[in-house]
KESE-342673 format. One line per field, with one value per residue (C-alpha): residue in one letter; x negated, y negated, z negated; residue number from 1. Coordinates in pm, whole numbers, padded with zeros to 5 digits. Each point is the difference from the previous one (the first is absolute). Layout:
KESE-342673
guti A ... $
xx X ... $
yy Y ... $
zz Z ... $
zagu NUM ... $
end
This chain:
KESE-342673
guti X X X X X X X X X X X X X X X X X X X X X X X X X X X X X X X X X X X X X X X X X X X X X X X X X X X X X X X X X X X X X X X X X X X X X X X X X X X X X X X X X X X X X X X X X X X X X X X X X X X X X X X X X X X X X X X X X X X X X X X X X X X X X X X X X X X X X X X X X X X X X X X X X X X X X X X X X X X X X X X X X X X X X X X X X X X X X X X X X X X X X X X X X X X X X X X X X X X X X X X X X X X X X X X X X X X X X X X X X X X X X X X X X X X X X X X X X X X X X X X X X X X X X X X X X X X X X X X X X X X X X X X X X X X X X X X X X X X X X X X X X X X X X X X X X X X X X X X X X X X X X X X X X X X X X X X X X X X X X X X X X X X X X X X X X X X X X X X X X X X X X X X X X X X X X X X X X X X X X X X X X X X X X X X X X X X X X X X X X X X X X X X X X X X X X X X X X X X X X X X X X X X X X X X X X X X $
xx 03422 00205 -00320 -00173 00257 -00098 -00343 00067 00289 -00259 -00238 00173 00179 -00324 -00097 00301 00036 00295 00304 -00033 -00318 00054 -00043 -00292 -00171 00074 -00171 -00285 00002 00009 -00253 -00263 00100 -00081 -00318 -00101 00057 -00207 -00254 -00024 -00003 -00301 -00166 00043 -00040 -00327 -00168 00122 -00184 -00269 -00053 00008 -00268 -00189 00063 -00162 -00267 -00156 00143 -00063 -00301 -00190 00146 -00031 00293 -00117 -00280 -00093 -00183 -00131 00071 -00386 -00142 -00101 -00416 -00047 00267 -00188 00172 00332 -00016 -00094 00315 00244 -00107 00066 00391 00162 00175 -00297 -00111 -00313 -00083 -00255 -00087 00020 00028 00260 -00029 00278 -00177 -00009 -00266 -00076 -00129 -00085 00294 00203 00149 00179 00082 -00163 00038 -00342 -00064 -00352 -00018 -00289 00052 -00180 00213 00177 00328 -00070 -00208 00277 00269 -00233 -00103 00372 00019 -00351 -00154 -00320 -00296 00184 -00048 -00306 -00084 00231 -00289 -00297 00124 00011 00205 00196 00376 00265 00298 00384 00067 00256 -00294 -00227 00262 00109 -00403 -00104 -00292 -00177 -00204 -00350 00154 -00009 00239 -00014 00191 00143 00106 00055 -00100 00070 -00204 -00162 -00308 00130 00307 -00148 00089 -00232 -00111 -00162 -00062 00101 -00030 00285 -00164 00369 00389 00226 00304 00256 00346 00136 00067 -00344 -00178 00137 -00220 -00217 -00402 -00244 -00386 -00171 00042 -00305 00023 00355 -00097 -00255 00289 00245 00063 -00192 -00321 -00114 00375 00264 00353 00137 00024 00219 00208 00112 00279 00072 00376 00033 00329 -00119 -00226 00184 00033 -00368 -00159 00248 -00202 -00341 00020 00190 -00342 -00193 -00153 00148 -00044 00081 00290 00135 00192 00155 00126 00373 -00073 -00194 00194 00283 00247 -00123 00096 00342 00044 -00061 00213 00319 -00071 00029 00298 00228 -00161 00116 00353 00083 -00127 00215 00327 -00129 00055 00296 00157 -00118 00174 00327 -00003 -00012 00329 00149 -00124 00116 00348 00038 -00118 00281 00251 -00087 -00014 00317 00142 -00292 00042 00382 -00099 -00286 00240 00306 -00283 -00084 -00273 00026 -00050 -00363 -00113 00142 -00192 -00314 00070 -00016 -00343 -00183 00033 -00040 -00322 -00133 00002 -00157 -00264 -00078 -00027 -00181 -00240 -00067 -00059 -00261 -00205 00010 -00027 -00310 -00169 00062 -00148 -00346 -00061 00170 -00385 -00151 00285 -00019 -00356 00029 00297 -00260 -00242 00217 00222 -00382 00232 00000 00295 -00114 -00256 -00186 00046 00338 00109 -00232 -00178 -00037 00172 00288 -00099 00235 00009 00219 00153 00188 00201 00116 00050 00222 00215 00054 00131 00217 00160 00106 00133 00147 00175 00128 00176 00161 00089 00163 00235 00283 00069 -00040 00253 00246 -00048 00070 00338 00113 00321 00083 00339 -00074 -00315 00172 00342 -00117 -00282 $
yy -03635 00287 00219 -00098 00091 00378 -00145 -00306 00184 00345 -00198 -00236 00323 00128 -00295 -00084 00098 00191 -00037 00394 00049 00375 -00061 -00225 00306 00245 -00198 -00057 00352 00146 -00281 00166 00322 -00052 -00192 00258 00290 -00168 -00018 00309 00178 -00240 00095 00367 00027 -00184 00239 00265 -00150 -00039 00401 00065 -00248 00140 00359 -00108 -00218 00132 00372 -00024 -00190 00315 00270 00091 -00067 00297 00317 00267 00317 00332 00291 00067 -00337 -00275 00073 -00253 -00305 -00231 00117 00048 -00376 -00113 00189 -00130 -00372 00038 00014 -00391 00067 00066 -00282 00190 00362 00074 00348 00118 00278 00086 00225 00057 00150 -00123 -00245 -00016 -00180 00129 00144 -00205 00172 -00120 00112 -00211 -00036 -00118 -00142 -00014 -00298 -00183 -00311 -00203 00048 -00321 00139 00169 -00275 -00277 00246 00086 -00387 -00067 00163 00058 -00230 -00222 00251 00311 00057 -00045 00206 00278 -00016 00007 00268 00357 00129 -00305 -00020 -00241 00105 -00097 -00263 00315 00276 -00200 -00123 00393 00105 -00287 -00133 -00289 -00108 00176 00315 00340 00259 00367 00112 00338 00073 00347 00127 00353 -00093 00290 00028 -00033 -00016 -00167 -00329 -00279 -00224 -00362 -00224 -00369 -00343 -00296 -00293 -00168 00017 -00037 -00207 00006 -00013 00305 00335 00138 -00197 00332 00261 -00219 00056 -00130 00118 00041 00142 00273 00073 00068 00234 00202 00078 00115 00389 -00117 -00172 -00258 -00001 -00272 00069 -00199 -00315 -00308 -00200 -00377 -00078 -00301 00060 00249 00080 00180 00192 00340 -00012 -00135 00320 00277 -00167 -00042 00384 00137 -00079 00136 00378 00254 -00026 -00370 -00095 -00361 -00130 -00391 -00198 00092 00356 -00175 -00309 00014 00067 -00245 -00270 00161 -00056 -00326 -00094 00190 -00178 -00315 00053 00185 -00310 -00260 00171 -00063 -00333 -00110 00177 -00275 -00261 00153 -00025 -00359 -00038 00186 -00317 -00202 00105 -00038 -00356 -00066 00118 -00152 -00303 00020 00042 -00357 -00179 00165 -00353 -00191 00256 -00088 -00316 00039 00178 -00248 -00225 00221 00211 00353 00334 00005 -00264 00055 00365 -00210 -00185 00281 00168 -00329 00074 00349 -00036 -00283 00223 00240 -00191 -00174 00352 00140 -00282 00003 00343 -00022 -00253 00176 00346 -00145 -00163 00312 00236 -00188 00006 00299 00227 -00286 -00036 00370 00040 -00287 00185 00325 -00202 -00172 00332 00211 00247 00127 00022 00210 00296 00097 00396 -00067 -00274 00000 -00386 -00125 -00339 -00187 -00152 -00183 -00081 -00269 00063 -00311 00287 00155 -00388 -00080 00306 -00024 -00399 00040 00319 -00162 -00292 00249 00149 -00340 -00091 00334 -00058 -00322 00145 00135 -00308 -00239 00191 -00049 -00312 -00051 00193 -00250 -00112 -00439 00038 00288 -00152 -00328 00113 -00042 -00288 $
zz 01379 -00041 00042 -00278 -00243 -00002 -00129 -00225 -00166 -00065 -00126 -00237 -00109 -00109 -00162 -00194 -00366 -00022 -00255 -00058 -00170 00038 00373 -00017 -00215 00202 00343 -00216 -00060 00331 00120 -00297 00105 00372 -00089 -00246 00274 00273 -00237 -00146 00353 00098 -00270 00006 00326 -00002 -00269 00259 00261 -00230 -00088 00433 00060 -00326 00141 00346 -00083 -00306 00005 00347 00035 -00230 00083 00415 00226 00124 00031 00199 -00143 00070 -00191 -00010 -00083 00294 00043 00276 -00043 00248 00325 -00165 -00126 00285 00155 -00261 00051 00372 -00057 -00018 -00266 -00266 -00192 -00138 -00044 -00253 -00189 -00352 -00211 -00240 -00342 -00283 -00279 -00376 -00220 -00332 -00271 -00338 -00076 00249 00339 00273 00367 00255 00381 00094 00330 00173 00208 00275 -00233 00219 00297 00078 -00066 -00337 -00147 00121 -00188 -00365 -00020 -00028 -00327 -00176 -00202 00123 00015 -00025 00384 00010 -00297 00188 00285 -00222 -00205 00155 -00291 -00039 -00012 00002 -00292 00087 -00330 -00099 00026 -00207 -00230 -00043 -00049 -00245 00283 00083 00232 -00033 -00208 00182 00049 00087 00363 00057 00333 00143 00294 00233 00301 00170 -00193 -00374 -00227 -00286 -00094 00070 -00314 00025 -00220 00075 -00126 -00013 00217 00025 -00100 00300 -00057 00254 -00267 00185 -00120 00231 -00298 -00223 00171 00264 00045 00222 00057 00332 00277 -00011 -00353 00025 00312 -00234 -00247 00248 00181 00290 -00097 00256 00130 -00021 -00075 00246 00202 -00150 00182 -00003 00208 00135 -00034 -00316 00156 00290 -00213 00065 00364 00038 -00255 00252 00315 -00113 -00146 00346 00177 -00221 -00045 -00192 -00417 -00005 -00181 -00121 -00243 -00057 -00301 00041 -00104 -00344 -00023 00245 -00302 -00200 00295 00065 -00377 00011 00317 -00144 -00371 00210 00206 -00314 -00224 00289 00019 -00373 00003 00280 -00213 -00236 00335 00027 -00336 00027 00300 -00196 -00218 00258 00092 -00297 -00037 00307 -00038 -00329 00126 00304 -00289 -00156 00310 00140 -00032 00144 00302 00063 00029 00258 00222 -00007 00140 00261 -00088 00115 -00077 00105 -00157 -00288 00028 00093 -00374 -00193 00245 -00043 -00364 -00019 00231 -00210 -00299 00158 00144 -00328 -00156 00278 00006 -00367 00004 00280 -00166 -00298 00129 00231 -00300 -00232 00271 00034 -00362 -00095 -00036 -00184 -00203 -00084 -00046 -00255 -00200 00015 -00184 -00223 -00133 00045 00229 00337 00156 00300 -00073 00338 -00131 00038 00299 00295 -00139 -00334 00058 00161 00348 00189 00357 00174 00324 00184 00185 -00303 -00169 00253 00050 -00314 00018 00288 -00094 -00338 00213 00224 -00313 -00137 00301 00024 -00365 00103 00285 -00249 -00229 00286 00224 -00305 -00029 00342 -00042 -00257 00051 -00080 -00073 -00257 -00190 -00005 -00148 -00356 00006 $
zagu 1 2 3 4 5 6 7 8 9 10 11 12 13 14 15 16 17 18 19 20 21 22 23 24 25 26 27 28 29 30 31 32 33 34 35 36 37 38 39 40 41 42 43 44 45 46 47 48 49 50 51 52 53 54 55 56 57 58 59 60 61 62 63 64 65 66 67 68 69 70 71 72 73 74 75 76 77 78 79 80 81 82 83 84 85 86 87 88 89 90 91 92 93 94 95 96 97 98 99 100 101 102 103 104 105 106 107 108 109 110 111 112 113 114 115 116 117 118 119 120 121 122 123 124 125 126 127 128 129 130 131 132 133 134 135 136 137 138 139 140 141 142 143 144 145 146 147 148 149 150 151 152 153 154 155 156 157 158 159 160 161 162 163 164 165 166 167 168 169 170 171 172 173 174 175 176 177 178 179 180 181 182 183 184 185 186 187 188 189 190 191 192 193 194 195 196 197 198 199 200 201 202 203 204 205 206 207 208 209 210 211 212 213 214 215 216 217 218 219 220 221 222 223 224 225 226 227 228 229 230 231 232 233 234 235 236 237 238 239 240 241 242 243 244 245 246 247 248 249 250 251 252 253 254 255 256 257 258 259 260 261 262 263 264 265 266 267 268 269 270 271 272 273 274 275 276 277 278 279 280 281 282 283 284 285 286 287 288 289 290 291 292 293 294 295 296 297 298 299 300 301 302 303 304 305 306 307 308 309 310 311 312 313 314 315 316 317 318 319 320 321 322 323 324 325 326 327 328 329 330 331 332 333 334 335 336 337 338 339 340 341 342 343 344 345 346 347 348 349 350 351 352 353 354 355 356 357 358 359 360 361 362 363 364 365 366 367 368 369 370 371 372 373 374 375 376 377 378 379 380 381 382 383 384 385 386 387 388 389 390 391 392 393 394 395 396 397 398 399 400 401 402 403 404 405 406 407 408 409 410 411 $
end
């Protein structure tokens, strides 16, 4: 019987409407406060987990994991591929070439990286189909002077589909130094809400080739790892075997500080948010203690009929744990529910306001993606719980140390 005091006691504690209304506020208080932080850190760190799955799977998924090049173009890719694909860690290997030069447009210029692709390798066609409208690829394949626009390219030149641009890329291959000028038409805009969508272009592989310092070349070899973070170890074997001139480089020299950035934003963003827990949990204690002065009577009387100092302690943790778990709870549903619509809810405010809230010349996408992780749900549930019952220790070991004969001198 005795051992279910600890437990009906907390709870009825917790229930009870207190004469002290200031008391009553502030457990409501810290209860909001607790629910409120849980939330908040869901939330946030959601969207965080949101940007590092943007980062790898549309960042990623256009831009190689990593390539290997030659300083004097790659004439015969062939064996080479068939080399790369032999290692277990390559996905797929395919070639490309890669030009930085400018386009224009009337009176319209804009820098460009332009990529020449084999758009109907698996790989590449499974990646452009992602983002480009219906038709676009196949219009890309038709057209030998076709190209596919990043949506911030075209919106910078004023294009359309079917419009044509100028492209000015220089070249200091062996035979010549002057620049090499095509003309090219817009068969698509590419879409992928990143920042590549500022400077991206797409045409094929051999037209691309004809425009570069060594005609009939490819720039390199791109590669899709099957575990993007072995990317960097995988490029230093595969160019250790291979014959001098090759070189390789990997997405942590282009985007490694980009996903460092994000990782630190999360962890300095999930330490503030659990000083939030924390000044929760700082309420806590005061509710609790206030809560031991009130009931200093009530607690006199439990111990002249024999309950003792730990269960008296296990009083005021069954209601310090109850709050918490209340607030903890709350804040999980709410945190949960706030981080699966969060994007829609954002893109809807965009449209409503006519704003953007995230430019892709600025952050690395153009909207807010979120990303639950149970992991990251649950840390963040049983730490707060964790906290609560720490919380509790003080004003339930005071209680404990009440004395009868004291409280009861003046009731």
């Amino acid at each position: 019987m005795l051992n279910l005091i600890p437990v009906t006691i907390g709870l009825r504690y917790t229930r009870a409407k207190r004469r002290n209304q200031f008391i009553s506020f502030v457990s409501g208080f810290s209860l909001v406060g607790m629910a409120l932080g849980v939330m908040a850190l869901i939330v946030v760190l959601s969207v965080m987990n949101g940007f590092d799955r943007e980062l790898r799977e549309r960042i990623l998924g256009i831009m190689p994991h990593a390539a290997v090049y030659h300083r004097n173009g790659i004439h015969e890719p062939q064996p080479l591929l068939d080399e790369l694909r032999q290692h277990p860690q390559v996905q797929s290997a395919t070639p490309f070439v890669r030009l930085q030069g400018l386009v224009s447009r009337h009176r319209q210029v804009a820098p460009v990286e332009l990529y020449g692709l084999d758009v109907e390798a698996p790989g590449q066609r499974d990646m452009l189909e992602r983002f480009l409208p219906q038709g676009a690829l196949a219009a890309l394949m038709e057209h030998p002077q076709g190209v596919v626009l990043g949506v911030g390219l075209a919106r910078s030149l004023d294009v359309a589909p079917g419009d044509r641009l100028t492209l000015v890329v220089p070249r200091r291959g062996q035979n010549t130094v002057a620049p090499a000028v095509s003309a090219l038409e817009v068969v698509g805009i590419f879409d992928s809400g990143t920042e590549i969508d500022n400077n991206f272009a797409v045409t094929g592989l051999e037209r691309a080739s004809d425009l570069s310092e060594f005609p009939g070349a490819v720039s390199g070899i791109r590669l899709q790892m099957h575990d993007l973070f072995q990317a960097p170890r995988v490029a230093t074997e595969l160019v250790r075997n291979l014959p001098a001139g090759y070189y390789a480089s990997d997405w942590t020299r282009t985007h490694g500080n980009l996903y460092q950035a994000i990782h630190m934003s999360k962890r300095m963003v999930g330490l503030l948010l659990f000083l939030i827990i924390a000044i929760a949990a700082f309420n806590l204690v005061s509710t609790l203690i206030m809560v031991v002065v009130d009931k200093r009577g009530d607690i006199a009387i439990l111990r002249t009929l024999g309950a003792s100092s730990l269960q008296i302690m296990g009083i005021f943790m069954v209601q310090g744990g109850l709050i918490g778990l209340i607030g903890t709870g709350v804040g999980v549903i709410v945190g949960v529910l706030l981080a699966l619509g969060v994007t829609d809810f954002v893109l809807w405010l965009e449209r409503l306001l006519h704003i953007q809230f995230l430019q892709a010349d600025v952050y690395p996408i153009s909207y807010l993606p979120s990303s639950i992780h149970w992991p990251d749900v649950i840390q963040v549930a049983v730490t707060a719980l964790a906290i609560c019952l720490c919380a509790s220790l003080y004003p339930a070991w005071r209680a404990s140390r009440v004395q009868p004969a004291e409280a009861l001198r003046y009731e």
